[in-house]
C-alpha positions, 0 to 999 in steps of 0.5 A: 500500500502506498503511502505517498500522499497528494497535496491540491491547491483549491485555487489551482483553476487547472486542477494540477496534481503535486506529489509529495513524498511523505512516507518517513515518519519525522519524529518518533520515540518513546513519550510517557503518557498519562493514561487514566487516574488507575494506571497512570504514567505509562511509557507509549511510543509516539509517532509524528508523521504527515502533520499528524500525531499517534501514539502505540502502546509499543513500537512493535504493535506500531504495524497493527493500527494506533490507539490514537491520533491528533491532527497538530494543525488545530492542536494547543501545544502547551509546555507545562508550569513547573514539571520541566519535562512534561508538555500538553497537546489538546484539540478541546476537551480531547488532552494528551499529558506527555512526558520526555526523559529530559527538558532537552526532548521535551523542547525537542518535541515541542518545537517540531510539532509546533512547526507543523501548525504554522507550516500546514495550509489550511487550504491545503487538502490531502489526498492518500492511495489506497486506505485512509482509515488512519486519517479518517478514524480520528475524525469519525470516532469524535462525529460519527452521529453528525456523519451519519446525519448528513448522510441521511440528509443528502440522500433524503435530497437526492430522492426528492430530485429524482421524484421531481425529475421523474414527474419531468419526464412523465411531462415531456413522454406524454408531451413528444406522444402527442407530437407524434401521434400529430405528425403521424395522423398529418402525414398517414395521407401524404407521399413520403418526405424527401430527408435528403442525405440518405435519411429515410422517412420514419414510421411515426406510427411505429417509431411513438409506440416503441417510444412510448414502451422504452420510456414506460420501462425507464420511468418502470425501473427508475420507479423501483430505484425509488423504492429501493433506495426508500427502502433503505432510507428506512434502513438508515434510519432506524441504524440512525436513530439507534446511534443517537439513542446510544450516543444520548445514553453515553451523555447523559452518563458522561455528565452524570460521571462529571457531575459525580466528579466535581462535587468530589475534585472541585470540577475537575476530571482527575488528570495527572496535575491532581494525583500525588506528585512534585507538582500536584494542585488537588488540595489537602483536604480533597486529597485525604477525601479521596484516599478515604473513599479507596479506603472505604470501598476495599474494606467494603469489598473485604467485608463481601468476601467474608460474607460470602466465604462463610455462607460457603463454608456453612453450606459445606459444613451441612453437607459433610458427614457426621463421620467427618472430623476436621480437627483430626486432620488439622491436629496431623497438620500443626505439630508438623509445621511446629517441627518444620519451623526454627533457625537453623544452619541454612538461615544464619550462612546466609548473607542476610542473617547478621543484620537480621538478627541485629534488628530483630534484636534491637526492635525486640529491646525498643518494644520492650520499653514502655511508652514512658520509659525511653523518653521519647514521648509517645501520643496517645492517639488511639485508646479502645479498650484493651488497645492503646495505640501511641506515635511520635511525629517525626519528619525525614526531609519533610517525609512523616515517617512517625514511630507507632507502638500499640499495646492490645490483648486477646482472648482465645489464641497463643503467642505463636498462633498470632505470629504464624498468620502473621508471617505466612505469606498464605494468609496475608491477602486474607487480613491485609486489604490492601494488598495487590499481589504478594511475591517470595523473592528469597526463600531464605529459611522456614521462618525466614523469608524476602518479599516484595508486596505490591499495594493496591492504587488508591487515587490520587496516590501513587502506587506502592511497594515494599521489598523487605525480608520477614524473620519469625522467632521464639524468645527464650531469654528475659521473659515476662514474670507469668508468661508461657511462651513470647514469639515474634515477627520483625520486618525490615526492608532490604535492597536487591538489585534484581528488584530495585526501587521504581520511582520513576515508574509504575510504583513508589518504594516504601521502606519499613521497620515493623515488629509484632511481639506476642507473649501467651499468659495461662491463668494459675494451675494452667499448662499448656496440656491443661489448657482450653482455649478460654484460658488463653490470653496474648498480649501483643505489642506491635511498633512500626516505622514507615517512610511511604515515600512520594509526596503525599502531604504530612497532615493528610498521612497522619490523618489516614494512620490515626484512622485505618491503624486501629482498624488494622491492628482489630482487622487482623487480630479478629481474623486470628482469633477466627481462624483459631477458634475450632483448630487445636492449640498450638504453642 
């Protein structure tokens, strides 16, 4: 298929054809692309070619068609205020919010495209062999309605002209007939005429009634046309009428999606200048609003699972035999996990296990300390019941990264049962909402593990990582006076060169300190033999520090952690005490 294109000049009187060589495209590469508030920034491969701008998701589906275009010659090219390597092209409300590597190729580009909207004629038009979809999809898939709309009307014209030239000719038929049934009646007595020049006098008998046959089949034929062409008018019309239906449906949801939208972001349609970032303008209290609702509706489909998971899980109990003991099985299950777990050779060769039994030993220390004891000051924030949740706010080159310690006790489970649902990757989507996907990056023990967690997108901020290794441990030494047993969890982020931190890209790295210390009290005259699960009490004490990385603003993370801590801390210990509830003790 040729792509060399013709240019005419509409004042051209001869028509003249000039052709010009325009197959080379004059600038592409790769830009990022604001694609929605979901995904965000993704890397698209840009193509200017013909006064006309595409993008592909890749260059290698660059021969399959483009996902979208805008004609630079009616565009606005706008560079923008404080992001140096980002630049606007929008036709009306259609925007494309791109970014170069570099402000060098961001000047670049805008320099370019903004040479093809001062070097286009508008009198200009173009001509192309072969298919011209590329050119044309643009304009039909932003006025498909209108088209169909003078389609509908030219035709309904050009039937109206054909019925009036129809009635013409029925005019003149009926005139010529009686001309020649004049003339024939005239001359039925007379001698032959002489015509000169070879021509023979006619038959005006004859000649008028095969006249008046052959003209009787046009009108007959052109009649038929008319009925077919009605015909598929009506078709038309129908096709028509149910495109503006459709398209009046999708306004009406457009608006109604708008209206939605600028009660909530302050008339704005979520665009990358209202997501997190350097240069975000989406105020304080809207961004918090909006992370709030991400917030809500997760919970809100957590909430559906487990109402749907125990509906299932009650209609198998009804179906399962009386026969059938669960518990037998699960007790052939824990004491093989209690023998598999524990430190050995394999964790402490590993290059990791210095600094994870250094931090695993100073967290221990620090949740240890009470609130008053290390004269810090702790904040009492959170006070509900047995659970008191305390901070301190402190600030890393304007990042809060405040220190959270909470005291909470529960009822019914041990020490190890609390840290085994904690640290089993197997369970983690079960209890932490948030979570998007969980992956093992190094199976460096039974009880130790490196994981990179992925969390969920959460408008307007950013998505976000963590790449951190996880140890589980009993604690035999300086126990508490009544207590059984004390297990702990302690997380710390780590580096890896295979998965390093993607700030630029899809997500923000968080970095975290976490430790969950869980101690098992049985009331006097109670061993872990004797025991029954209304006996147990854990005491548990969980701190951690987290830098989320970004730019969300301070008041608004304080905010988000005063609320869903709490929550977090209730959420998972009630699932322990759940998933514990009908399954034998495990010290």
């Amino acid at each position: 298929m040729a792509d060399d294109y013709y240019v005419q000049n509409n004042s051209n009187s001869d028509d003249s054809e000039v052709e010009l060589n325009l197959s080379s495209p004059e600038l592409k590469g790769y830009l990022s692309k604001w694609t929605n508030y979901i995904h965000g920034w993704q890397p698209r491969f840009i193509v200017l070619k013909d006064g006309t701008l595409s993008y592909y998701k890749s260059e290698q589906d660059s021969d399959f068609g483009c996902r979208g275009a805008i004609s630079l010659q009616k565009a606005t090219i706008k560079s923008h205020e404080f992001d140096e390597c980002r630049f606007d092209v929008a036709i009306g409300q259609n925007v494309w919010y791109l970014r170069a590597e570099t402000p060098e190729d961001k000047s670049n580009w805008i320099e370019v495209l903004q040479s093809y909207k001062t070097d286009l004629p508008e009198t200009v038009s173009l001509r192309r062999h072969g298919s011209t979809i590329s050119l044309q999809s643009n304009t039909l898939s932003t006025a498909s309605g209108s088209s169909l709309k003078r389609v509908s009307r030219g035709l309904r014209e050009k039937l109206h002209e054909i019925e009036t030239f129809r009635d013409i000719l029925y005019g003149q038929i009926d005139t010529l007939q009686r001309y020649f049934d004049a003339l024939h009646t005239k001359n039925e007595d007379q001698p032959p005429l002489d015509l000169g020049d070879g021509l023979k006098p006619i038959d005006f008998r004859g000649e008028a009634i095969t006249f008046r046959e052959t003209t009787a089949g046009v009108i007959i034929t052109l009649q038929h046309c008319l009925d077919i062409i009605s015909q598929k008018e009506e078709s038309f019309k129908k096709k028509l009428d149910k495109e503006q239906e459709r398209r009046r449906k999708a306004e009406e949801l457009y608006r109604t999606v708008k209206d939605e939208l600028a009660k909530n972001r302050n008339s704005v349609i979520p665009g990358p200048d209202l997501e997190e970032g350097p240069h975000s303008t989406i105020p304080e209290d809207e961004f918090f609003d909006a992370v709030e609702t991400g917030l809500d509706k997760i919970e809100e489909d957590r909430q559906l699972r487990v109402r749907l998971k125990y509906q299932s899980q009650q209609s198998q109990i009804s179906n399962v035999s009386s026969l059938h003991s669960p518990s037998a099985e699960t007790e052939d299950e824990i004491p093989q996990l209690a023998e598999d777990f524990g430190t050995g050779a394999q964790a402490k060769s590993h290059k990791l296990w210095p600094e994870i039994d250094r931090i695993c030993t100073e967290q221990l220390t620090q949740a240890r300390q009470g609130v008053g004891e290390d004269g810090n000051g702790w904040q009492l924030f959170a006070d509900e019941g047995e659970m008191k949740m305390y901070r301190r706010e402190e600030e890393v080159d304007g990042m809060v990264i405040d220190p959270l310690k909470s005291c909470h006790v529960v009822k019914g489970v041990t020490a190890r049962e609390m840290c085994h649902y904690f640290f089993d990757p197997a369970y983690r989507n079960d209890w932490e909402t948030t979570l998007e996907d969980v992956q093992i990056v190094d199976n460096v023990a039974p009880d130790t593990l490196v994981f990179l967690q992925t969390y969920k997108r959460i408008w307007p901020a950013s998505q976000r990582d963590a790449l951190f290794w996880s140890h589980m441990r009993r604690i035999t030494d300086n126990l508490d006076a009544g207590a059984n047993d004390v297990w702990i969890v302690c997380n710390h982020s780590n580096q890896n060169e295979e998965y390093p931190p993607a700030n630029q890209g899809k997500c923000v790295r968080i970095y975290l300190t976490v430790i969950l210390v869980c101690q098992t009290y049985l009331p006097p005259g109670k061993d872990s033999k004797t025991a029954t699960r209304d006996d147990l009490t854990c005491k548990i004490t969980y701190c951690s520090t987290v830098n989320p990385g970004g730019w969300a603003p301070a008041t608004v993370l304080r905010a988000i952690y005063k609320k869903e801590y709490p929550k977090f801390l209730k959420r998972f210990t009630g699932y322990v005490v759940d998933q514990c509830k009908a399954k034998p003790i495990m010290y």
